[in-house]
N, C-alpha and C positions, 0 to 999 in steps of 0.2 A: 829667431825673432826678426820681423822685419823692422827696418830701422824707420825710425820716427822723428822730425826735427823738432827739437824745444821753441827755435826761436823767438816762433810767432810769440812766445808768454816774456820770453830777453826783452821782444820789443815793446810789450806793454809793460814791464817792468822800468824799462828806457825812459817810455812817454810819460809815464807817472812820477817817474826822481826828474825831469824839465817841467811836469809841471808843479814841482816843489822848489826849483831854483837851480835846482842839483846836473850837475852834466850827465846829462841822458845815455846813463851804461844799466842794463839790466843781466841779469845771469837768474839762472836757472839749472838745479843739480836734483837729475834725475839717476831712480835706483834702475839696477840692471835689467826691471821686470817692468820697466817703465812709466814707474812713480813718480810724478813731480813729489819733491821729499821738502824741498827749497827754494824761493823765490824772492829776489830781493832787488832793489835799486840804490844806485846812490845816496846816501846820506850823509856825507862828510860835514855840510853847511848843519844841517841841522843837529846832527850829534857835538857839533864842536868835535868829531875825532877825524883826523886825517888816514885813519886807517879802516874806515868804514863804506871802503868802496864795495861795489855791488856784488861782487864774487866773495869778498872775507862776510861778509853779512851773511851770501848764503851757506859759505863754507862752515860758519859756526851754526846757523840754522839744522844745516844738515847733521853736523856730526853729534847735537843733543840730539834729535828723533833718532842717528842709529846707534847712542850710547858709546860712543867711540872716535875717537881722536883723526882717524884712518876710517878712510872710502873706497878702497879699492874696486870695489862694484860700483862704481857710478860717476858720472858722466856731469860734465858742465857744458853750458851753454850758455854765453854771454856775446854781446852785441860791439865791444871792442876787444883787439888784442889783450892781455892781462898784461898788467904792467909787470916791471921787475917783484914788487913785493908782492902783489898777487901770484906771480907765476911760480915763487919761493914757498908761500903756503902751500898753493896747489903740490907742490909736490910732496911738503911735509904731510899733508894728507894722503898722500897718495891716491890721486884721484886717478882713475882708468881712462878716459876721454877727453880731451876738450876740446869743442867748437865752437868758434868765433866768426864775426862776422868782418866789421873794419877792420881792416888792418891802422897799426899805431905806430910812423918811422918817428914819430918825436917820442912817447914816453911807452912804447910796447916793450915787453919782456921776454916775446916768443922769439920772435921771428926776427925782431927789431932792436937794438940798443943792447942789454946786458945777456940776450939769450939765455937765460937761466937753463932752459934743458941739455945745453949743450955743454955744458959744464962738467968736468969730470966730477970734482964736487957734486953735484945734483943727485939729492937723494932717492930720488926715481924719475922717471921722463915717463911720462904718457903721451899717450899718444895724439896727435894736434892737427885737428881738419881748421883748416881758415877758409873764408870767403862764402858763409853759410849767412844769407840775405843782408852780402855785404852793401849791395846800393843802397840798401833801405836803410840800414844802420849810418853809413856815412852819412845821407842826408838829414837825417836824424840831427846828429852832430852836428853838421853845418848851418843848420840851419839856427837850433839853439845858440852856434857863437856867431851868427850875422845878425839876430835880434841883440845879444849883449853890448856886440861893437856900436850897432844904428845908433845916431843920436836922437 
């Protein structure tokens, strides 16, 4: 199968949690056959929960449509690195993929700060493409916290 990027939908996903207040992260979990299954944006402000960043939203999304706790056939696409507690589900899902866009040296989980897959601990490591329309994601980002700082 030829490979197909999600982003484009991470990034509307993005632009829709900034224009609800929310820091502009979108993710996207797509099945092996190329189903968007999941699509979600930040909600932390608005659920009151701090653990409803855009990836565990889609990660619960996804695993009621496959009846199942574990993804192993399917893939995320999200528009920041996953932080530590994202990158700790992702694995207890066992997801096959993930691609991300901005990389995250303050609060990333992959690549950056607690490396979760790197961990002998880590109950699976999948596999990890970064820098998938990362300009467009960072400024995304930057820009939503240069309107927050302006006075």
């Amino acid at each position: 199968m030829e490979f197909r990027s999600h982003m484009k939908l991470a990034l509307e996903q993005a632009r829709a949690a900034a224009d609800r207040g929310e820091v502009p992260v979108g993710a996207v979990i797509v099945s092996a056959d190329g189903k968007v299954v999941a699509a979600a944006g930040n909600r932390t402000r608005e659920l009151n929960d701090p653990t409803a960043h855009a990836e565990i939203l889609a990660l619960r999304a996804a695993c009621a449509e496959a009846g199942s706790e574990r993804l192993p056939d399917h893939d995320l696409y999200v528009t920041l690195e996953p932080c530590a507690m994202c990158a700790a589900a992702l694995a207890a899902a066992r997801i096959r993929r993930i691609y991300y866009g901005a990389s995250d040296p303050k609060s990333g989980g992959v690549a950056h700060g607690a490396r979760v897959f790197s961990h002998p601990q880590a109950h699976h490591v999948p596999e990890v493409y970064d820098g998938l329309s990362a300009k467009e994601s960072e400024n995304l980002l930057r820009y939503f916290f240069v309107e927050r700082r302006s006075p």
